[in-house]
C-alpha positions as CSV (number, residue, x, y, z in Angstrom):
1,X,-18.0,-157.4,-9.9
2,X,-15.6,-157.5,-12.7
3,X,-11.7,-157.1,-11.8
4,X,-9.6,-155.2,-14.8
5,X,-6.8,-156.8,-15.2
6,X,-3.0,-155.5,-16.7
7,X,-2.5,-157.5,-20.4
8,X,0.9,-156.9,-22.0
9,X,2.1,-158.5,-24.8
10,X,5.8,-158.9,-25.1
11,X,8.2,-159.7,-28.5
12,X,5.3,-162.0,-29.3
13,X,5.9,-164.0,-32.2
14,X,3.7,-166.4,-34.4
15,X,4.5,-168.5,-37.7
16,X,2.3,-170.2,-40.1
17,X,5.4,-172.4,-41.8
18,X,7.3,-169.7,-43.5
19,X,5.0,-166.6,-42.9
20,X,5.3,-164.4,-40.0
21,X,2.1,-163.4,-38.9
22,X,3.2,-161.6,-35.9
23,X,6.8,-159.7,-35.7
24,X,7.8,-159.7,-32.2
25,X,5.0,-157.1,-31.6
26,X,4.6,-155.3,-28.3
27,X,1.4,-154.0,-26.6
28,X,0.7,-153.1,-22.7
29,X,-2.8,-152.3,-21.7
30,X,-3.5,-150.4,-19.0
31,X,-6.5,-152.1,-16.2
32,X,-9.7,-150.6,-17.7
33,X,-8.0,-149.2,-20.9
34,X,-10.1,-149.9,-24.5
35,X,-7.6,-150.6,-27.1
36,X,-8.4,-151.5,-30.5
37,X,-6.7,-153.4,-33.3
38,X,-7.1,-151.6,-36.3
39,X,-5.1,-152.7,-39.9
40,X,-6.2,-154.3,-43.2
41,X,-6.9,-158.0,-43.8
42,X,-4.0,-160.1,-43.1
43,X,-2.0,-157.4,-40.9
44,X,-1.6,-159.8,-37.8
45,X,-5.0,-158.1,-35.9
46,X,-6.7,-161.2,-35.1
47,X,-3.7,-163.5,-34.7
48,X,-3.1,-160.9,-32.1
49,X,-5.9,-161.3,-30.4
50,X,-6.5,-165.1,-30.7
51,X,-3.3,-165.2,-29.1
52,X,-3.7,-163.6,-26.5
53,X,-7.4,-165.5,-26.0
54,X,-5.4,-168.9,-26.4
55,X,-6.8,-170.0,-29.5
56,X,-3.6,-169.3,-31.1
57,X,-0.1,-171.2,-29.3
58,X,2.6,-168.4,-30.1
59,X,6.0,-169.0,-31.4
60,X,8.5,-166.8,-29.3
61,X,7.6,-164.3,-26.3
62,X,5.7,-163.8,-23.5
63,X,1.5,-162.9,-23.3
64,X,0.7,-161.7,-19.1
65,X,-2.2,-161.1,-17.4
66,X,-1.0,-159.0,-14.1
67,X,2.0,-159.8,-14.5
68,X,1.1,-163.9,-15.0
69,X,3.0,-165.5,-18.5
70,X,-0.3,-167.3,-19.7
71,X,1.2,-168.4,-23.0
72,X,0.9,-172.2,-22.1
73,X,-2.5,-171.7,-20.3
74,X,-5.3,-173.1,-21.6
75,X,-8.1,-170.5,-23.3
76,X,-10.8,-171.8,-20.5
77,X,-8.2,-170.9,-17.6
78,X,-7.6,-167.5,-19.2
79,X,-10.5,-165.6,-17.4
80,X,-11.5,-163.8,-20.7
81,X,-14.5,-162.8,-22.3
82,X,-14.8,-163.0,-26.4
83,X,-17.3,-162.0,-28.8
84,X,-16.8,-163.2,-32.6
85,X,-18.3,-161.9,-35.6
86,X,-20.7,-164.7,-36.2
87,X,-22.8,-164.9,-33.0
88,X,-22.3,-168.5,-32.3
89,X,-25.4,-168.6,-30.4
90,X,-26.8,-171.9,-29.6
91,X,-30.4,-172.8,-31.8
92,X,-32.3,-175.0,-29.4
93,X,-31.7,-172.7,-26.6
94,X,-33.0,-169.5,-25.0
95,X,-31.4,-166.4,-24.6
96,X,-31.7,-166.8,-21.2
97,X,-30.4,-170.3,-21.2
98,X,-27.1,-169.2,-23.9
99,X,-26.1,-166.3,-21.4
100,X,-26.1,-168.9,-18.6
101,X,-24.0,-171.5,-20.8
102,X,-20.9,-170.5,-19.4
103,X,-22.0,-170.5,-15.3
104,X,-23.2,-173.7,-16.3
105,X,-20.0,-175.3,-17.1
106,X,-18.1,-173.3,-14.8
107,X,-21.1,-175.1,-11.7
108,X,-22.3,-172.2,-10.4
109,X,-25.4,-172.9,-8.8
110,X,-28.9,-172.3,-10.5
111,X,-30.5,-169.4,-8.9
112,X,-27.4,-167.3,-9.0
113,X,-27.2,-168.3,-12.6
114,X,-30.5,-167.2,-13.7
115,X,-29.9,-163.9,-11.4
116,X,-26.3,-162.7,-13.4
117,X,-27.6,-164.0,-16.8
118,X,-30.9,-161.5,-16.2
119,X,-28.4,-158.8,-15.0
120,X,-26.5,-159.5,-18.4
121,X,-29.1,-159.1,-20.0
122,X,-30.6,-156.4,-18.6
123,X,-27.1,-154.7,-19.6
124,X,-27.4,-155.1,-23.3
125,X,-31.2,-154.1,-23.4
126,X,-32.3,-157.2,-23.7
127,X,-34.3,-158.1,-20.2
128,X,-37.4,-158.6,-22.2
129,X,-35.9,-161.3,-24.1
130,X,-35.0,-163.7,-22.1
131,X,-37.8,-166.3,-23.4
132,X,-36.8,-166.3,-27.0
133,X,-34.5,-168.1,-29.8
134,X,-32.0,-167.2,-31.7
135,X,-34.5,-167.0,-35.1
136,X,-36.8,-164.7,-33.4
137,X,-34.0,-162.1,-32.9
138,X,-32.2,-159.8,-35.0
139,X,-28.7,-159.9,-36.1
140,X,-27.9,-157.0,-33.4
141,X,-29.8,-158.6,-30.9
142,X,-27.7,-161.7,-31.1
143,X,-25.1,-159.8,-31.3
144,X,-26.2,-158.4,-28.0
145,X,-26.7,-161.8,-26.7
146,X,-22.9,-162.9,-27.2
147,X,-22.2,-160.1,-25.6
148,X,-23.9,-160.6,-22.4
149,X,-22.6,-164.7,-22.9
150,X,-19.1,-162.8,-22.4
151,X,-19.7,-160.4,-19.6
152,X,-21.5,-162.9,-17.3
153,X,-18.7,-164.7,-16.3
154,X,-17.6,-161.3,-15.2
155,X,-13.8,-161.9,-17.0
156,X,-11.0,-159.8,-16.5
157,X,-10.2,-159.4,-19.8
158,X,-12.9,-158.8,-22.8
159,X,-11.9,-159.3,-26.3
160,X,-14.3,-158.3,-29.6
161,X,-13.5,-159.9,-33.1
162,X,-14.8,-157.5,-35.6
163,X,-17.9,-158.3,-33.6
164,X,-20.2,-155.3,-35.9
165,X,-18.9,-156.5,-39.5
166,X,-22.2,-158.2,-39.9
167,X,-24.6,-155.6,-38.7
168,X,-26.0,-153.1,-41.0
169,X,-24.9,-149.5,-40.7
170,X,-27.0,-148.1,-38.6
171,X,-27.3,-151.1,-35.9
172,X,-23.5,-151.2,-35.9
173,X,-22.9,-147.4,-34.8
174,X,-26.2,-148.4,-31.9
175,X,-24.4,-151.3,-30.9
176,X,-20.8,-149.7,-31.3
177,X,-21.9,-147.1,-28.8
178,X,-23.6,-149.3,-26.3
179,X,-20.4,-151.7,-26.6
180,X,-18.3,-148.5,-24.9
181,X,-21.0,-147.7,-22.8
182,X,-20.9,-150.7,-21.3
183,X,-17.0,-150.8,-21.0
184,X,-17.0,-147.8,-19.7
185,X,-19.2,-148.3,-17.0
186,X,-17.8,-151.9,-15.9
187,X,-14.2,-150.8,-16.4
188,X,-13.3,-153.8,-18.2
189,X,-9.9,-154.2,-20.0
190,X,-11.2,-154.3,-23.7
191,X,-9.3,-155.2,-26.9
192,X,-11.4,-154.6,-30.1
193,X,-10.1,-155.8,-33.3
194,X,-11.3,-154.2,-36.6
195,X,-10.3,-152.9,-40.2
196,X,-12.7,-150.5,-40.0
197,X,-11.2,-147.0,-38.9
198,X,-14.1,-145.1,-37.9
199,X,-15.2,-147.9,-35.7
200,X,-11.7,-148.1,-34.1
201,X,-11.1,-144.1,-33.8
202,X,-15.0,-143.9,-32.2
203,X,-14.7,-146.3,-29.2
204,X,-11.0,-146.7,-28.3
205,X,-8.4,-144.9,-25.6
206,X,-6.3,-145.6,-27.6
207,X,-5.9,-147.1,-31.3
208,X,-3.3,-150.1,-32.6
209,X,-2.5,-149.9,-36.0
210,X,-0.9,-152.8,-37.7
211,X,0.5,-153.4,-41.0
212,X,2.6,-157.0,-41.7
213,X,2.5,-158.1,-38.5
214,X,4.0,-155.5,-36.6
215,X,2.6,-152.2,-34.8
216,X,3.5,-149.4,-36.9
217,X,1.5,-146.9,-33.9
218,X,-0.3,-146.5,-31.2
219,X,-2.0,-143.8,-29.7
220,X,-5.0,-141.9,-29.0
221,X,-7.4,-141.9,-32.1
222,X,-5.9,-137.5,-32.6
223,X,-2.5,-138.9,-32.3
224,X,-2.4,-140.9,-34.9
225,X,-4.8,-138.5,-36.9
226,X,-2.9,-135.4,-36.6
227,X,0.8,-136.9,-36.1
228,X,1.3,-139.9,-37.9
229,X,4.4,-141.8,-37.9
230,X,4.5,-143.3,-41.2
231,X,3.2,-142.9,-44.5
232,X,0.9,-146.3,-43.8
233,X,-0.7,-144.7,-40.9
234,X,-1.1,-141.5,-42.8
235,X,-3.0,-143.8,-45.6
236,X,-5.2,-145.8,-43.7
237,X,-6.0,-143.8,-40.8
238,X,-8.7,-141.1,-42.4
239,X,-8.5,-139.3,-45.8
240,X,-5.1,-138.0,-47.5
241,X,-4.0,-136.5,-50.6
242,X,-1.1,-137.9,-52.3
243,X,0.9,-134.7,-53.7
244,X,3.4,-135.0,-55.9
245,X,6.0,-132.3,-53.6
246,X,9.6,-132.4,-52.8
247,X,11.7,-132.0,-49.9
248,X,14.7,-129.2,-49.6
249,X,16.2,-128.5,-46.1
250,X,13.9,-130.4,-43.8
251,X,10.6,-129.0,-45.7
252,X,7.8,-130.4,-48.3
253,X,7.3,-128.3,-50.7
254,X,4.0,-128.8,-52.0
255,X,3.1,-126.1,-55.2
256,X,5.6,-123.5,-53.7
257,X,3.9,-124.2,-50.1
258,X,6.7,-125.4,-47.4
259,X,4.9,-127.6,-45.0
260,X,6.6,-129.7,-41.6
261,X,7.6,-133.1,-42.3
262,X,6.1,-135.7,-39.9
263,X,8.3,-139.0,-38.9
264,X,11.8,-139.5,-40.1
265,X,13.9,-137.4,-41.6
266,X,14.5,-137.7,-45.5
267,X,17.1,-136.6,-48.2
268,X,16.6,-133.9,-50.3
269,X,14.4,-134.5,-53.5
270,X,11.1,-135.4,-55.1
271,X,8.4,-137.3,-52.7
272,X,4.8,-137.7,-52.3
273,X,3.1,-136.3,-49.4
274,X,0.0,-137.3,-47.5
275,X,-2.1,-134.6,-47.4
276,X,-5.6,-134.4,-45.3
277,X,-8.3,-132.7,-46.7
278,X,-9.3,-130.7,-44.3
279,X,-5.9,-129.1,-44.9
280,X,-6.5,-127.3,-48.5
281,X,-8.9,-124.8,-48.4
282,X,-10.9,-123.5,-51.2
283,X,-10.3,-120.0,-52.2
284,X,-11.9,-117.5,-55.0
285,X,-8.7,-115.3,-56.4
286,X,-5.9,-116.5,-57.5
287,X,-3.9,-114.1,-54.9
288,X,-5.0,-116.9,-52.4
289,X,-4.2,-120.3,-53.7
290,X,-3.6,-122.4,-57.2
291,X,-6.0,-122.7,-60.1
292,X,-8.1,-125.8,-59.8
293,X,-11.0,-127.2,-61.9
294,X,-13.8,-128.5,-59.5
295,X,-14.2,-132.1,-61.3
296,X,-17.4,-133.0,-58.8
297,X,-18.6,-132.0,-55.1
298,X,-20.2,-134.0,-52.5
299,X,-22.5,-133.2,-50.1
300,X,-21.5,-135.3,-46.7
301,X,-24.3,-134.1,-44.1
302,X,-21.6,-131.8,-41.8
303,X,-19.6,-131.2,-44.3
304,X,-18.8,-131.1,-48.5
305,X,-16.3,-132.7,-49.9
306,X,-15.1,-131.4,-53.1
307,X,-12.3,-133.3,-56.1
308,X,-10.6,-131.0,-58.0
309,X,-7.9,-130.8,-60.8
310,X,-4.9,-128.8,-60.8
311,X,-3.2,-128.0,-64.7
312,X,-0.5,-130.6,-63.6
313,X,-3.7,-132.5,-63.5
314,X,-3.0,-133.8,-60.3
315,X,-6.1,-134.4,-58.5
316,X,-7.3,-133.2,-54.8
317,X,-9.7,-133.7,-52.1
318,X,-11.1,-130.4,-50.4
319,X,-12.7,-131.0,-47.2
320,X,-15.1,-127.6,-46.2
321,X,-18.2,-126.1,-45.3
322,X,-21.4,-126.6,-46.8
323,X,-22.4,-123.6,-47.3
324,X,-19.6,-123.5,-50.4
325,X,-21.2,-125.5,-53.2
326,X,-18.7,-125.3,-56.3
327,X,-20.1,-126.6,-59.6
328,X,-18.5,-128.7,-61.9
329,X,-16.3,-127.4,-64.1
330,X,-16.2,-124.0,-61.9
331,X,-12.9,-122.3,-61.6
332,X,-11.4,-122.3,-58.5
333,X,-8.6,-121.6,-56.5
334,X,-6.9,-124.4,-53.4
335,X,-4.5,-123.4,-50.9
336,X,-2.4,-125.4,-48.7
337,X,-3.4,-124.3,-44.9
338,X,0.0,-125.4,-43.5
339,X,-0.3,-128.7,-41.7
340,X,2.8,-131.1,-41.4
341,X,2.3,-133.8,-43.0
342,X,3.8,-137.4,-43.7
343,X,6.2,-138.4,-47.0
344,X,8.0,-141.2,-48.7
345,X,10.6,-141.1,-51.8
346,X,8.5,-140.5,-54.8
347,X,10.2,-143.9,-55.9
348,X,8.1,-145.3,-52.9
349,X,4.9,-143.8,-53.2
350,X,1.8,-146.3,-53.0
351,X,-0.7,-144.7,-55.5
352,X,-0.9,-142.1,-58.4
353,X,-0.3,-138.6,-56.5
354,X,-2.9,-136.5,-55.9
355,X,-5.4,-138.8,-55.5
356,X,-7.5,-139.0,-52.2
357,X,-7.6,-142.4,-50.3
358,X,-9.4,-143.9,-47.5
């Protein structure tokens, strides 16, 4: 039976000579929680976690396990799981025989061996393949495979690596899934690293988001969707607009639109605002909205996205129905629906406004 345990990270702190690759950062997990890691390359995600796994020796602060400073324990004496994102699966043995590895070293005794490795096995789907290699499987089978070498030992703590990077598409969502599935129903303490958002905002409680070695938020995946705190977690988490606006009295003012201003407070003048969009409608008179020029539309399965240019030629991302299928070059008409939204000092803006990024 696996045993959730309490992880908190406390004013952690890790140097590589003069860079800081982890600013006093600060992160409790909750006994059964699924948090993931989520920021670009280089944010201090991995570092993170290979810290807390004891791969990494930390600089300054504290890493416990209930309540238990492991930052001088050694990574076997940890009691944690880890999946990378190479499978690291040994050649010349079997399945079977690489989800037993760690029982092996740890001496527990044969036949219970073989029994939890099958039960491993069983859990990933992969019962049927105890007999086989590593070059007879797939890459998500292999995957698969780590994954049960990780769970066997029945760890307290579980911790992923971008472990899906390698997959192709649609294996990664399968094994994405059956990776919470799986958490869910052994109520293992789980911390998933990974740059990709949908990933993150798919499987987690709740979602880390990192940026230069700190934690700019965390909260559930519609916290940091519908409220976020800076104009980085705007950007990265989902799809925004950057408008050209400007602030007066508290308010954005985008195109004569006065919209809530999410974070900190600002001083009065011109910034760019992060705008979702699913937050500008399309409209057909010019009573409702601002004359646009549809520049192209795309058709998204539940949903159309449509670019558009205003006369300022700023450009903007319309997120709506399918059943509206504007034409290039058709003459249009967006409106701002009236979400808050996030904003930095046009002097401080990250890309050319209106322009939608991931």
């Amino acid at each position: 039976m696996t045993t959730s345990a309490q992880v908190d990270l406390v004013s952690v702190v890790k140097d590589y000579g003069s860079h800081r690759a982890l600013n006093a950062i600060d992160l409790s997990i909750k006994p059964g929680e699924f948090v993931a890691l989520l920021g670009p390359s280089g944010c201090g995600k991995t570092t993170a976690l290979r810290a807390l796994s004891g791969l990494e020796l930390i600089d300054g602060g504290q890493i416990l396990i209930d309540g238990e400073d492991v930052a001088s324990v050694p990574t076997n004496k940890r009691d944690i799981g880890m999946v990378f994102q190479s499978y690291s699966l040994f050649p010349h043995m079997t399945v079977l025989e690489n989800v037993e590895f760690g029982l092996r070293m740890r001496r527990v005794a044969a036949d219970e061996r073989r029994s939890r490795a099958a039960e491993a096995l069983d859990m990933v789907g992969l019962g049927t393949m105890s007999s086989r290699f590593a070059h007879q499987l797939s890459g998500g089978q292999q995957q698969r495979v780590a994954l049960a070498r990780a769970l066997v030992t029945r760890p307290r703590v579980l911790l992923l690596d971008e472990p899906l990077s390698a997959l192709d598409a649609k294996v990664r969502v399968q094994l994405r899934d059956q990776i919470r599935r799986i958490q869910t129903d052994l109520g293992i303490t789980t911390v998933f690293v990974t740059h990709d958002q949908e990933e993150a905002l798919a499987v987690a409680d709740r979602v880390a988001v990192m940026n230069n070695g700190v934690i700019e938020q965390i909260g559930t995946p519609e916290e940091l969707y519908t409220t976020p705190v800076s104009p980085f977690v705007a950007d990265f988490v989902g799809l925004s607009n950057r408008v050209a606006a400007r602030l007066v009295g508290g308010k954005v003012d985008v195109h004569g639109t006065a919209l809530e201003l999410l974070g900190a407070q600002l001083p009065d003048g011109p910034v760019t605002a992060y705008v979702r969009p699913e937050d500008i409608a399309l409209e057909k008179t010019k009573a409702k909205g601002i004359p646009a020029t549809v520049v192209s539309s795309s058709f998204l399965g539940s949903l159309r996205r449509t670019q558009v240019v205003l006369a300022d030629g700023a450009l903007l991302s319309v997120q709506h129905d399918v059943d509206v299928r504007p034409a290039a070059g058709e003459a249009v008409f967006v409106r701002f629906k009236g979400a808050p939204v996030s904003a930095v000092p046009a002097s401080a803006g990250t890309g050319v406004g209106g322009v939608a990024v991931p």
